[in-house]
Wavefront OBJ file of the C-alpha trace (Angstrom):
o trace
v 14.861 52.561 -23.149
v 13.044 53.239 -26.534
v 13.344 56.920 -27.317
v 11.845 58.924 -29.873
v 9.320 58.465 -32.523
v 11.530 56.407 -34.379
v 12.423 54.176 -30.897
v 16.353 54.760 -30.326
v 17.717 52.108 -28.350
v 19.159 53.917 -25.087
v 19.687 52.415 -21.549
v 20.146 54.206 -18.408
v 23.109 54.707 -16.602
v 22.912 56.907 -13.990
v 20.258 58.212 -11.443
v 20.417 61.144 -9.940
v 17.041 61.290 -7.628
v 14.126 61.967 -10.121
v 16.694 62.408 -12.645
v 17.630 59.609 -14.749
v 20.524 59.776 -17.576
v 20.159 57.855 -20.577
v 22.869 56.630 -22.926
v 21.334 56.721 -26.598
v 23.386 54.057 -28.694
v 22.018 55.876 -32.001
v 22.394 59.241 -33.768
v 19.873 61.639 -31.796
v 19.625 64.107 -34.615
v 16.262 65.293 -34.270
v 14.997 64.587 -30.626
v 14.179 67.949 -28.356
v 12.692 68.759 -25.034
v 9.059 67.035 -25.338
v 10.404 64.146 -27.050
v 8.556 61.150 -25.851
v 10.879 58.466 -24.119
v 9.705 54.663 -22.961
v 11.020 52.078 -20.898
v 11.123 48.611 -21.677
v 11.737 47.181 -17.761
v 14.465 45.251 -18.381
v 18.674 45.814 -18.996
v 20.361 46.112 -21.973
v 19.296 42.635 -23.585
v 19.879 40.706 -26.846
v 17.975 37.812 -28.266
v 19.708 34.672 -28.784
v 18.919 31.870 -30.852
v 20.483 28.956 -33.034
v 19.600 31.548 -35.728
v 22.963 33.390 -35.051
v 24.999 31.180 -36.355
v 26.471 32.769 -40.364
v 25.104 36.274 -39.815
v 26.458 39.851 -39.843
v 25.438 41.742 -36.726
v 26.378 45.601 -35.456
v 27.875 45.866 -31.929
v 24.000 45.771 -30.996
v 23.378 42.711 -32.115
v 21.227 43.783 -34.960
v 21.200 42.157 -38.387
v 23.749 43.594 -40.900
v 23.513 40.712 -43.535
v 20.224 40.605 -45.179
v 19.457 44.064 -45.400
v 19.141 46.142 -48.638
v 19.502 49.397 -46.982
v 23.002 51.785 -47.415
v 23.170 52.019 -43.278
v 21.754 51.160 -40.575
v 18.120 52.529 -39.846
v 17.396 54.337 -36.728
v 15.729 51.952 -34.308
v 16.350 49.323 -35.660
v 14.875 46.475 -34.024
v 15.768 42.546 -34.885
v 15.420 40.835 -38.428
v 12.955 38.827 -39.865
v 12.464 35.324 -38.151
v 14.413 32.323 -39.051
v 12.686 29.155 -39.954
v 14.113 26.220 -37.798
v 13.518 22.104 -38.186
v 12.878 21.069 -34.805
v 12.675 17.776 -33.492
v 11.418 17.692 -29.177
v 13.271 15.791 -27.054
v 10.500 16.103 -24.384
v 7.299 15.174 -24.096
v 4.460 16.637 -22.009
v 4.827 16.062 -18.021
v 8.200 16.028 -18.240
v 10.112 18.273 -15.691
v 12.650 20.492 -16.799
v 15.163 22.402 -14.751
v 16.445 25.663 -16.054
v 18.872 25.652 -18.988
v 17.692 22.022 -19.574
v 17.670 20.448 -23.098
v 13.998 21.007 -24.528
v 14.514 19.638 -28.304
v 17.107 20.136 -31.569
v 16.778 21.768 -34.302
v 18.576 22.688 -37.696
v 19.021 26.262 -39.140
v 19.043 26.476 -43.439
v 22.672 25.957 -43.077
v 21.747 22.513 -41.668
v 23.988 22.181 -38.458
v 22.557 20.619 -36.120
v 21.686 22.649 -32.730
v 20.100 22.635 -29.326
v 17.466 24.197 -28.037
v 17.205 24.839 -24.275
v 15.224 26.526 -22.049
v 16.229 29.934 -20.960
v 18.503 30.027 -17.977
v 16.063 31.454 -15.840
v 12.734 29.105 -16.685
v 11.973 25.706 -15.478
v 8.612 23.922 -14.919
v 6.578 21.234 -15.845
v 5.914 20.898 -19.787
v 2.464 21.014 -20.124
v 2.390 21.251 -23.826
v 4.854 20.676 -26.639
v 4.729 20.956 -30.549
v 5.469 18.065 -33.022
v 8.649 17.738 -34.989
v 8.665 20.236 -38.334
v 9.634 24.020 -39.232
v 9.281 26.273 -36.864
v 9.969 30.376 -37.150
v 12.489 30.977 -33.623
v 9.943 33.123 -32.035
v 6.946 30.830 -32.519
v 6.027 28.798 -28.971
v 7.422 25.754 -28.994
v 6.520 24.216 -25.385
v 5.057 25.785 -22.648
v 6.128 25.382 -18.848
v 4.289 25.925 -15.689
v 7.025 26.423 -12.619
v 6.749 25.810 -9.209
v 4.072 29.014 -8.864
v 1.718 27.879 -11.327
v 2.817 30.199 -13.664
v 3.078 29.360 -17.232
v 6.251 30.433 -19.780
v 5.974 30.609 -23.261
v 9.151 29.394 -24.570
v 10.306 29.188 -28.459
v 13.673 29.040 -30.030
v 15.264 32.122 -29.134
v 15.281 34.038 -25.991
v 16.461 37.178 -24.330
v 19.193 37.722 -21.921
v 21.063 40.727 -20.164
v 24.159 41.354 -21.669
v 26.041 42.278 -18.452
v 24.781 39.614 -16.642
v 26.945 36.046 -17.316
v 24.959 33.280 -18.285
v 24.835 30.733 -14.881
v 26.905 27.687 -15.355
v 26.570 24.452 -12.909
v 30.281 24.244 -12.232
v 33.893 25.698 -13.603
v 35.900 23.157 -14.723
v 40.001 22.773 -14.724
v 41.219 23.016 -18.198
v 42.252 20.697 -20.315
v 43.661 20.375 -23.417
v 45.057 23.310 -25.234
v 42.976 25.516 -28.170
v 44.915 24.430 -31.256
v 45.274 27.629 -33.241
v 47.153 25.925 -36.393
v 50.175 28.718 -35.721
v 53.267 26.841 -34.803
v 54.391 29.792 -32.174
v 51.509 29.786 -30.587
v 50.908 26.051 -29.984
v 54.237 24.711 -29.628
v 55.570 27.301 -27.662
v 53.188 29.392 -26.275
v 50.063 27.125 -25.879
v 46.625 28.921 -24.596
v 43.927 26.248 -22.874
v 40.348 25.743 -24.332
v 38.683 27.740 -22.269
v 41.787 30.424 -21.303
v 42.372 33.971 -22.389
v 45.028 35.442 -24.387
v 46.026 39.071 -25.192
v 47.614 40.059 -28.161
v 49.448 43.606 -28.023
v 51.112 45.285 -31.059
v 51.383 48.650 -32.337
v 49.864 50.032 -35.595
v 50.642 47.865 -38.475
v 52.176 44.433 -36.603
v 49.502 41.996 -37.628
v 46.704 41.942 -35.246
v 43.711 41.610 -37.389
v 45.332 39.040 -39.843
v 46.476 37.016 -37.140
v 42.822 36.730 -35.204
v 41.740 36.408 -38.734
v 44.496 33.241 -39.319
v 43.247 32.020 -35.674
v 39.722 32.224 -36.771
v 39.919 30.490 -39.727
v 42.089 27.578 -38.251
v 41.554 27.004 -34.883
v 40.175 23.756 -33.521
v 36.714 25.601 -32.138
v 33.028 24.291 -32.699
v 31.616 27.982 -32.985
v 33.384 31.514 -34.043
v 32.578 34.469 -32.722
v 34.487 37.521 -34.124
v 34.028 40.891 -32.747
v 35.425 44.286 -34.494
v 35.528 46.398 -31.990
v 35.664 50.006 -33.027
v 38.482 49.020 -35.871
v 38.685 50.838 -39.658
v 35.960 50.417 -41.655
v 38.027 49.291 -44.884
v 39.499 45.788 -42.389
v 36.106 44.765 -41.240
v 35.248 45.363 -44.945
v 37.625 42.979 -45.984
v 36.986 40.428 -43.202
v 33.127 40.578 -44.019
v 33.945 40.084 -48.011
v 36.532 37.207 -47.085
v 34.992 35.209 -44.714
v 31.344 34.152 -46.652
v 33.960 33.017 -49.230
v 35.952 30.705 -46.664
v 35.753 26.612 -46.731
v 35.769 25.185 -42.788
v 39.617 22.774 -43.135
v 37.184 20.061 -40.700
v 34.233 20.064 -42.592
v 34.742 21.499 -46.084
v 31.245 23.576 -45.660
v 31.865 27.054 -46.137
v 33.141 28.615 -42.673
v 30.262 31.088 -42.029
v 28.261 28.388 -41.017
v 30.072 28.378 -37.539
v 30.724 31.564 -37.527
v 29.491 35.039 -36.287
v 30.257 38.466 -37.142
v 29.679 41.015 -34.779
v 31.165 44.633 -36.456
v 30.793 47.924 -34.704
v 33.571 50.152 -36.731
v 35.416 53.563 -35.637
v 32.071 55.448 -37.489
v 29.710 53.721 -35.316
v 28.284 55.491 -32.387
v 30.846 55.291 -29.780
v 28.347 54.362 -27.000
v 27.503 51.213 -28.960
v 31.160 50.370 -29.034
v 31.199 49.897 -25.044
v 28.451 47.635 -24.985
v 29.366 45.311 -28.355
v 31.973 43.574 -26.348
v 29.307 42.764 -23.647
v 27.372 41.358 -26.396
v 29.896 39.463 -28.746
v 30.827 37.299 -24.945
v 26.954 36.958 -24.446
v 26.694 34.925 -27.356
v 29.542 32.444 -27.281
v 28.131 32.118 -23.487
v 24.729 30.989 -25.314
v 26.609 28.574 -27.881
v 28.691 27.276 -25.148
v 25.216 26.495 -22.920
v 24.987 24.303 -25.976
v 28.255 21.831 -25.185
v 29.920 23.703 -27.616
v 33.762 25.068 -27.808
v 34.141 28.817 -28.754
v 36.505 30.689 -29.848
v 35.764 35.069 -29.103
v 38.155 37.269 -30.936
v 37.653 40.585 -29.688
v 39.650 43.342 -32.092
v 40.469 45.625 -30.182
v 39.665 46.191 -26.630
v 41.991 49.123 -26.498
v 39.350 51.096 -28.889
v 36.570 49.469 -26.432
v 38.559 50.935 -23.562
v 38.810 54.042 -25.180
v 35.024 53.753 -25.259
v 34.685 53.802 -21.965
v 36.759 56.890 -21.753
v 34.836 58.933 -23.644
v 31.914 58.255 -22.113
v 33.216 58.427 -18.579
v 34.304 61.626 -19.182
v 30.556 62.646 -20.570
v 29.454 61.965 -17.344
v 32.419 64.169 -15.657
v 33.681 61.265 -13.813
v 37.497 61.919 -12.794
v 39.687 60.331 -14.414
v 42.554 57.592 -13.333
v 45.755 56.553 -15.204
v 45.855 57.789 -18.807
v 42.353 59.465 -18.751
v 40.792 56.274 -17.951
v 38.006 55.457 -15.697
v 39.064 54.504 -12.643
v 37.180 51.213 -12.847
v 39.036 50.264 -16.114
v 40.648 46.799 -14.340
v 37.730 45.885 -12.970
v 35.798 46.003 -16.964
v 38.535 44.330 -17.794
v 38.146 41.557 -14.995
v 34.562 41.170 -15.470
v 34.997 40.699 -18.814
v 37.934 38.015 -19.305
v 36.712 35.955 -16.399
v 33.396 35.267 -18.464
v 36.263 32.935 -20.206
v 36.402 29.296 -18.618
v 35.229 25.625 -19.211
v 32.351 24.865 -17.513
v 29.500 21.941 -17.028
v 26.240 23.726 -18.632
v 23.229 24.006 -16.632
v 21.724 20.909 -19.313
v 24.922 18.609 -18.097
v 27.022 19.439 -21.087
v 30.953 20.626 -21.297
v 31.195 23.865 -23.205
v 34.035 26.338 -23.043
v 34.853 30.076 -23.922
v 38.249 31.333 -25.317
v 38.874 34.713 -25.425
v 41.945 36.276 -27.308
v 41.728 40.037 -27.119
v 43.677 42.594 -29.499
v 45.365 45.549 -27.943
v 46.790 48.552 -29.690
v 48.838 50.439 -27.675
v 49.791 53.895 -28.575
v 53.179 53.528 -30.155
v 53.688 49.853 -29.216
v 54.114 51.264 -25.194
v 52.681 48.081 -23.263
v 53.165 49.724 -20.201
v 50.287 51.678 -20.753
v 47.007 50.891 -18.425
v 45.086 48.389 -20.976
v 47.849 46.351 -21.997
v 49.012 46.702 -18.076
v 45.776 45.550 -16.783
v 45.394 43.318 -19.040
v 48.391 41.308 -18.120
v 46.756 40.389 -14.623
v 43.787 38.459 -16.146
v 45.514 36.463 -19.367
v 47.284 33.069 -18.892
v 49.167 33.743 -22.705
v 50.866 36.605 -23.694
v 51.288 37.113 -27.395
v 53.420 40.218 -27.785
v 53.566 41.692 -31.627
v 56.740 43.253 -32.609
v 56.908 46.054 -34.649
v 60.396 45.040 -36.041
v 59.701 41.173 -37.287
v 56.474 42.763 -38.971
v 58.741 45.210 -40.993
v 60.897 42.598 -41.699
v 57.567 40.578 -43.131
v 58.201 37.698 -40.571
v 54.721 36.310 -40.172
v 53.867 35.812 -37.398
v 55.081 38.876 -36.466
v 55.238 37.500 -32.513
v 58.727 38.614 -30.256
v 59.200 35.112 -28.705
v 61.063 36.635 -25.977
v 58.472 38.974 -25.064
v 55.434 36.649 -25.083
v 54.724 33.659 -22.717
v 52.079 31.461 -21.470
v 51.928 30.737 -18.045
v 49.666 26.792 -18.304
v 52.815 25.479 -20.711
v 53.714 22.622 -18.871
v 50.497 21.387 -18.050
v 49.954 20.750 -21.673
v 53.478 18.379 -21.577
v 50.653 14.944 -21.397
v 48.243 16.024 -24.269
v 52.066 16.522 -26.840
v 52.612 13.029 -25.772
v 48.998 11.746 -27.029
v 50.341 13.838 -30.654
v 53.700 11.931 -30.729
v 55.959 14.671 -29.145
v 56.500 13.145 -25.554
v 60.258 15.658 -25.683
v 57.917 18.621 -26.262
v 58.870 20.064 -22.867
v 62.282 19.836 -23.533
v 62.494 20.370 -27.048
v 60.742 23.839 -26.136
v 62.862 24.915 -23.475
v 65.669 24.419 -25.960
v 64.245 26.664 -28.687
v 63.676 29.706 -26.072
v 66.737 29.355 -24.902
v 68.697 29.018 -28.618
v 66.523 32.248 -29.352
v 67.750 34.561 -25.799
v 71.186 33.279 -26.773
v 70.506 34.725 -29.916
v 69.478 38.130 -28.975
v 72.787 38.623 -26.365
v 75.019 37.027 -29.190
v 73.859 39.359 -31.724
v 74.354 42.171 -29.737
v 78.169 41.310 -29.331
v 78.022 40.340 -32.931
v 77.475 44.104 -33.614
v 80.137 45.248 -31.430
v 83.213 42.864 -32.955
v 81.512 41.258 -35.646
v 80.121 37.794 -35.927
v 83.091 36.256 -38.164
v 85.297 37.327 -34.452
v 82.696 35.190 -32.292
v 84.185 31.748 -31.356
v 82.837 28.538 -33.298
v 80.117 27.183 -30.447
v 78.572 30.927 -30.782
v 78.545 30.660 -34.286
v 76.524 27.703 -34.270
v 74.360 28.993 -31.502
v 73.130 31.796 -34.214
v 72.999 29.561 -37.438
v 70.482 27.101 -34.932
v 68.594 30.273 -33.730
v 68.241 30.995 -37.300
v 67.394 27.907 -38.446
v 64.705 27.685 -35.774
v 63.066 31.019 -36.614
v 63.049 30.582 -40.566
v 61.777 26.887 -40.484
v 59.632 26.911 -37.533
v 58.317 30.550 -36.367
v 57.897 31.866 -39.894
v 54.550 30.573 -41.182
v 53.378 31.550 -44.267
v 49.590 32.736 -44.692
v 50.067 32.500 -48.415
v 50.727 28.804 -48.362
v 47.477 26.459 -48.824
v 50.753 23.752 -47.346
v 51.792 26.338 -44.551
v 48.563 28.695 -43.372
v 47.719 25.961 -40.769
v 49.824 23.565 -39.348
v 48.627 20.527 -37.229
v 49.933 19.283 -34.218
v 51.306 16.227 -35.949
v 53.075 17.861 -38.536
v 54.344 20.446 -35.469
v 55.754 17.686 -33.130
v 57.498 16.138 -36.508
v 59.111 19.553 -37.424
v 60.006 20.242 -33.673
v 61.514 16.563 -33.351
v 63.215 16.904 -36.514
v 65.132 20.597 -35.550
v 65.858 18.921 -32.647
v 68.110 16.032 -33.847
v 69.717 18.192 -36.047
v 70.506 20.907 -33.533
v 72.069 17.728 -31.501
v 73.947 16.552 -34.414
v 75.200 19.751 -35.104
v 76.802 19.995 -31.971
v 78.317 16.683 -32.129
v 79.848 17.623 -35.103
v 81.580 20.462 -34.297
v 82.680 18.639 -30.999
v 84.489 16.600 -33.699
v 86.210 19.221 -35.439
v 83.555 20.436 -37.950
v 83.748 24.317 -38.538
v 80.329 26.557 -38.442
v 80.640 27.407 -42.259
v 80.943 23.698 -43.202
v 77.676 23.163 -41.295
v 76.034 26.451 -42.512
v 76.547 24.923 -45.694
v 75.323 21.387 -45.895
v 72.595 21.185 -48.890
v 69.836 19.601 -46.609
v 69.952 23.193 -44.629
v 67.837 24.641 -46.910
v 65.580 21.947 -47.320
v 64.930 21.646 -43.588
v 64.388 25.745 -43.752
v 61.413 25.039 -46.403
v 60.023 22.080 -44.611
v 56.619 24.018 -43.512
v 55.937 25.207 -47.099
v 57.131 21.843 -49.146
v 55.621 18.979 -46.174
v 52.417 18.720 -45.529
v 50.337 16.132 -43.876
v 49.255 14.349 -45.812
v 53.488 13.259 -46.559
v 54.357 13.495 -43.098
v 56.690 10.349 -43.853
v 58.891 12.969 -45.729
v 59.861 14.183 -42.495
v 61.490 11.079 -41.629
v 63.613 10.828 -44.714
v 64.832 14.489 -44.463
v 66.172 13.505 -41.128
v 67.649 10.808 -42.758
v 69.679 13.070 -44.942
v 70.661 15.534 -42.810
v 71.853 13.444 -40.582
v 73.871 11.289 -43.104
v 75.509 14.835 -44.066
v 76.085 16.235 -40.690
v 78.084 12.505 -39.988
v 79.978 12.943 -43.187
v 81.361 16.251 -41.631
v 82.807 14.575 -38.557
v 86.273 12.642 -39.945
v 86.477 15.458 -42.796
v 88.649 16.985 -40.439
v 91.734 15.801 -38.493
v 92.118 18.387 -35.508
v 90.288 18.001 -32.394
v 88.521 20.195 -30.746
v 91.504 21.332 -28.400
v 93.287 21.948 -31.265
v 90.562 23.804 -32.782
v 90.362 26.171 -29.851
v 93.848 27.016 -30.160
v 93.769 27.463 -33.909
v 90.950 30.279 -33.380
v 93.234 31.574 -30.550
l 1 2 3 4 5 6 7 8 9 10 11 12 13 14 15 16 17 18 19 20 21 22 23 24 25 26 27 28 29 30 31 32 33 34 35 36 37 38 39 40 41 42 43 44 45 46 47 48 49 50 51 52 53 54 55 56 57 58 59 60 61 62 63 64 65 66 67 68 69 70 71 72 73 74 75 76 77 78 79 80 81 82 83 84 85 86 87 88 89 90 91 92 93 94 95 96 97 98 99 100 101 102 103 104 105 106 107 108 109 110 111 112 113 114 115 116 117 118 119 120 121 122 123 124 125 126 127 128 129 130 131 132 133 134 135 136 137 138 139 140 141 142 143 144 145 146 147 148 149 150 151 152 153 154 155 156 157 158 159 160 161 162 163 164 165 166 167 168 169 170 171 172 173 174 175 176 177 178 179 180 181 182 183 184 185 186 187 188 189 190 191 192 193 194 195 196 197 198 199 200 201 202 203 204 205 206 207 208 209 210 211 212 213 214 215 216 217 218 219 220 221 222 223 224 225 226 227 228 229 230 231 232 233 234 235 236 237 238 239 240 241 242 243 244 245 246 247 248 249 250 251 252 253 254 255 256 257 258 259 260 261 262 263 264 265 266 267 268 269 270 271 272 273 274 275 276 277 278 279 280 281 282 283 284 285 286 287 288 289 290 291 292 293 294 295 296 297 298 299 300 301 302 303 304 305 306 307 308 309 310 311 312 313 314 315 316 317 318 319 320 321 322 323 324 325 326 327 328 329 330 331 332 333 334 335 336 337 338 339 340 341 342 343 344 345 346 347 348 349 350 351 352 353 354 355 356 357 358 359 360 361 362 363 364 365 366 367 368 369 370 371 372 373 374 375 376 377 378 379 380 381 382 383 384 385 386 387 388 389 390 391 392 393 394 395 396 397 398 399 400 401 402 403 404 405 406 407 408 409 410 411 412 413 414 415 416 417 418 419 420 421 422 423 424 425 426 427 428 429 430 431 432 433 434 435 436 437 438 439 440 441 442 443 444 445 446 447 448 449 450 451 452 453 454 455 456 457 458 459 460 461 462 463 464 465 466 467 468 469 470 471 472 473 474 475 476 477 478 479 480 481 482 483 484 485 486 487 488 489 490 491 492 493 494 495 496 497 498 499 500 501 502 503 504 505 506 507 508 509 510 511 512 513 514 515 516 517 518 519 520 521 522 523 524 525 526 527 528 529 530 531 532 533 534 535 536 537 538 539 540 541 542 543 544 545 546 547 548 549 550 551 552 553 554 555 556 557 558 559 560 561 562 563 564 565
C-alpha cells in the first residue's frame, strides 16, 4: 500500500470484512481521517538486481549510500538506476524456461554477474538488445510465454519478500563454510548451506564476531543484516567495511558485499520485515550459482518485533509475551537456508548465522529455545571468557554442531586425515578441565595427582594456542584450514609426548616449563602461511625437549605414585 500524499510504504495485514488493517513501515505524523490511501496489487516486494552488490540499504531495501540527505525521506522509493555492461547469452527464438540464464553483465565495481529471467517468466525471446551499457530497468529482451503474452524483462526485477525464491532441487551438503575462526571450523564446523545461531548476552562479542565471519569467510557474496541493533555498531560497521580489502581478491570487500541496516530508531514495523528482505536477496545471488553468507544481528530484536506488533493487533500472547506463532517465523525463516540446483542449472547455497541476545544470557528463553530446533551449529557466547578478553569469546562446552563428522573426508583433502580424533581429544581435555578445576578449588591444584596436573596444563595449552584468536593480528584474524590442521596436528603430538613423558617419570612442573611451551602458545600470532614449514620445526623442538625429560629422572612411575602418596 502507498499511503498519503507523500506515499508511505504500508502493507496489509489483517482483514476484518470491509475492514482492512494496514501496517505503515514509516512515521505517520501527519495523516488523518480523509487521507488518501492506494494499493499497489501485489505483497510486500523488493527489486533485485546485480546492482545490489556494495550498497547501503534500510531494512526496506531502500538506498542508504548515495544519498545526501540527514535521514531517510518519507516514501522513499528506490535510487537512481545503475548502469550495467551487458553481454546476451541468447539470441532471438531461443526458449527460455523460468529463472533461465538470459545474458551477463558487469556493475562499476566490475564483477562479473548474471542476469536471469525472473522466476516466474519464461517464453520465447522474440527480441534481444546488443552487448553495451545498459541502466537495470531498461528492457533488455522481451518474451512471449505459452499465452501469447509478452514480458518486458531488464536487469532487475521484483519479488515478494515472504515468498522463497523456487529452486529445482535441495541438495545434501557438502563441504563446510570456512569461517577463518579456528573454534568454529575445527571444532564446531557449520556446512555451506547450514544455519548457525549464535547466543550471548550483552557485551560477549556478537557483532565483532559476525563482523570477523564476514570479513573472512570463504563466501562468494555477503549479506549483512542489522537487525534493530545500536545505532553507534552499525555506525562503525558501515565506516569499517568500505575501508576493508577482500583476503581472496585484494579488491576492497564491499564489492561482494551488502549492507542491509534497520537500527533500534527505525520504525519497529520495518524491523519485522528487514529480515524477510536481507534472506530475499542472498536467495537472488544464490539463483546466480553463487555461495552466500546472511548474518542476521539480531533476531532476538526481530522477534521482539514481532511482539510489539502482535500485541498492536491484541493478539494473545504465548511464552514470554510472544506470538504464539514465534517457532513457526522462526522455521520459515532458517529453512530458506540450504544448497540447492538453481532453476538456470547452477549450485548456489545460503548460510545463515543468526545473533541472539537473550535477556541476561538466559538461553532458555523462547528465541534462543526455538531456535535450537532449526540450527545444525550451536555457537554459545560466554559472558565469562569475554570478561576475561578471550576472543572468541565461545564456551566450547556449551556449543556444538551436529554435521561434525560428516566433514571428517573434506580435513583429509586439507592434510588433517586425524581431525576426527584429534577433535574428540580437545573436547574431552577441555570437560576434564572444567570437573578438574572445580576440585582444584576445593583442595587446591598443587594437591591434584601428577596425570591431573597435566590434564590442566594440556587444557590450557589448547585454549591459549588454539581457541584464542586474535582479531588484532594481520598473522592471527583469519586462519586457514592448512595452517589449522598443522596447529591441531602439532598440539596433538605434543599432548602425546607429554604423556609419555610423565609415564617415564617426568613431573608436571618440569613439563610446564620446557622453553618451546611458550612458543607453541604463540604459534597463531608468530606462523603464518605463508611459513607453514615453521610448524614442522617447532615440533621438532618440542619434541627433542619433551625426550630430554624422560631419563632426567630415575624413579618410575610406581615409584612416583608412591612418592606423591
Amino acid at each position: 500500500m502507498r499511503v498519503g500524499p507523500r506515499g508511505l510504504l504500508g502493507e496489509v495485514v489483517r482483514i476484518d470484512g470491509e475492514i482492512i488493517v494496514v501496517q505503515v513501515y514509516e512515521d505517520q505524523t501527519g495523516l488523518r481521517p480523509g487521507t488518501e490511501v492506494r494499493g499497489e496489487g501485489q505483497p510486500l516486494a523488493i527489486r533485485l538486481g546485480p546492482g545490489l552488490l556494495g550498497r547501503i540499504f534500510d531494512g526496506l531495501l531502500r538506498p542508504l549510500s548515495g544519498s545526501h540527505a540527514d535521514h531517510v525521506e518519507p516514501g522513499l522509493r528506490a535510487s537512481e538506476p545503475v548502469r550495467l555492461a551487458f553481454e546476451p547469452a541468447v539470441a532471438p527464438g531461443a526458449r527460455l524456461a523460468p529463472g533461465a540464464l538470459l545474458g551477463r553483465v558487469k556493475t562499476v565495481y566490475g564483477r562479473p554477474q548474471s542476469c536471469l529471467v525472473p522466476p516466474d517468466v519464461g517464453g520465447t525471446v522474440l527480441s534481444v538488445v546488443p552487448a553495451g551499457d545498459y541502466a537495470d530497468d531498461e528492457t533488455l529482451a522481451v518474451l512471449r510465454d505459452d499465452e501469447g503474452r509478452t514480458h518486458e524483462v531488464s536487469a532487475g526485477h521484483r519479488w515478494p519478500v515472504r515468498e522463497p525464491r523456487p529452486i529445482a532441487q535441495r541438495l545434501p551438503k557438502g563441504a563446510p563454510l570456512v569461517t577463518g575462526q579456528r573454534i568454529l571450523d575445527s571444532l564446531f564446523p557449520l556446512a555451506q548451506g547450514g544455519k548457525a545461531a549464535i547466543p550471548g548476552g550483552f557485551g560477549t562479542g556478537k557483532t565483532v564476531l559476525l563482523e570477523a565471519l564476514a570479513k573472512g569467510c570463504n563466501a562468494d557474496v555477503i549479506v549483512y543484516l542489522g537487525c534493530g541493533e545500536r545505532g553507534n555498531e552499525m555506525a562503525g560497521v558501515l565506516d569499517e567495511f568500505p575501508q576493508l580489502d577482500d583476503p581472496r581478491s585484494g579488491r576492497p570487500l564491499m564489492e561482494r558485499t551488502v549492507i542491509i541496516a534497520n537500527t533500534s530508531n527505525m520504525p519497529v514495523a520495518a524491523r519485522e520485515a528487514s529480515i524477510y528482505c536481507a534472506i530475499t536477496v542472498a536467495e537472488y545471488f544464490r539463483d546466480q550459482g553463487l555461495h552466500v553468507a546472511l548474518m542476521a544481528d539480531s533476531t532476538s530484536r526481530w522477534a521482539e518485533a514481532l511482539r510489539e506488533v502482535s500485541g498492536r493487533f491484541g493478539e494473545l500472547p504465548g511464552e514470554g509475551g510472544y506470538p504464539a506463532y514465534l517457532a513457526s517465523r522462526l522455521a520459515d525463516f532458517y529453512e530458506r537456508a540450504a544448497v540447492v540446483r538453481t532453476l538456470a542449472g547452477e549450485t548456489g547455497s545460503v548460510t545463515v548465522m543468526g545473533a541472539i541476545s537473550p535477556p541476561s544470557g538466559d538461553f532458555s528463553e523462547p528465541v534462543t529455545s526455538h531456535t535450537k530446533r532449526y540450527v545444525k551449529a550451536f555457537w554459545a557466547l560466554d559472558a565469562k571468557r569475554a570478561q576475561a578478553r578471550f576472543y572468541p569469546a565461545i564456551h566450547p562446552l556449551q556449543s556444538y554442531a551436529e554435521d561434525a563428522r560428516d566433514f571428517a573426508p573434506w580435513w583429509a583433502t586439507q592434510g588433517n586425515g586425524e581431525w576426527v580424533e584429534l577433535r574428540r581429544r580437545f573436547l574431552t581435555l577441555l570437560d576434564e578441565q572444567a570437573q578438574l578445576e572445580r576440585m582444584g578449588r576445593i583442595i587446591g591444584k598443587d594437591a591434584l595427582p601428577p596425570r591431573q596436573q597435566l590434564t590442566l596444563l594440556c587444557a590450557d595449552l589448547v585454549a591459549e594456542a588454539f581457541l584464542r584468536q586474535s582479531a588484532y593480528s594481520a598473522i592471527d584474524r583469519v586462519c586457514s584450514p592448512a595452517r589449522q590442521a598443522a596447529m591441531m596436528k602439532l598440539l596433538g603430538r605434543f599432548i602425546a609426548g607429554a604423556e609419555a613423558a610423565l609415564a617415564a617419570g617426568a613431573a608436571p612442573e618440569a613439563i610446564a616449563a620446557l622453553p618451546g611451551l611458550r612458543a607453541l602458545q604463540r604459534m597463531g600470532e608468530d606462523i603464518g602461511d605463508a611459513a607453514l614449514e615453521r610448524y614442522a620445526e617447532l615440533d621438532a623442538r618440542v619434541e627433542r625437549e619433551l625426550a630430554a625429560l624422560q631419563p632426567a629422572t630415575a624413579i618410575t612411575e610406581e615409584a612416583g605414585d608412591a612418592a606423591h602418596r
